[in-house]
N, C-alpha and C positions, 0 to 999 in steps of 0.2 A: 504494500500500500504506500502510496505518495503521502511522504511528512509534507503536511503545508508548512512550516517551519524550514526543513530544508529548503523548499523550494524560494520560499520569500528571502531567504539568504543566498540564494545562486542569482537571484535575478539583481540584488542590491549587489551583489560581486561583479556582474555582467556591466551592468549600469557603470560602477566604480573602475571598471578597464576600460570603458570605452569614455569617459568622464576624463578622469584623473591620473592614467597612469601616464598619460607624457609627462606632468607635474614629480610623478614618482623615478620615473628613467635617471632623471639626471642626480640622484642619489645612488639610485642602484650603479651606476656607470664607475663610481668612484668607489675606493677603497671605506672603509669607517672612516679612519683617519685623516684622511685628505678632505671627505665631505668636510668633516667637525671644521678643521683647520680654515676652510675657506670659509667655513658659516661664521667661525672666530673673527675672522680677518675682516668681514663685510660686517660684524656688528660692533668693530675696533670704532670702524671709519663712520658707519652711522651714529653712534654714540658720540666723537668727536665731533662732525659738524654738526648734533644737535644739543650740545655743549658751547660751542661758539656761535649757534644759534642765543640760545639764551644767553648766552654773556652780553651779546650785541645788544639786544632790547633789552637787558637790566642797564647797562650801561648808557646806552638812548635814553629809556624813561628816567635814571636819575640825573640827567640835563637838564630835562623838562622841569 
């Protein structure tokens, strides 16, 4: 007998491959390691200029 349960979990699998796995590839393509490291290295530099963002406009608003 067909589990409805299985089923509703192949078809949200199905959906999830044809959705979201190019977003998943570019993880899988890369080692652990090297993903983390690049993910490190882009949240360095977003952290930085959103850092020197705010410095800028406290610095601005305590002119005003």
């Amino acid at each position: 007998m067909i589990s409805k349960e299985r089923v509703r979990h192949m078809t949200k699998l199905a959906e999830f491959e044809n959705e979201e796995s190019k977003a998943c590839q570019k993880a899988t393509q890369y080692f652990r390691r090297d993903y983390v490291a690049m993910e490190l290295i882009k949240s360095f530099f977003a952290g930085t200029i959103a850092f020197g963002l705010c410095c800028g406009f406290f610095t601005t608003w305590r002119i005003w």
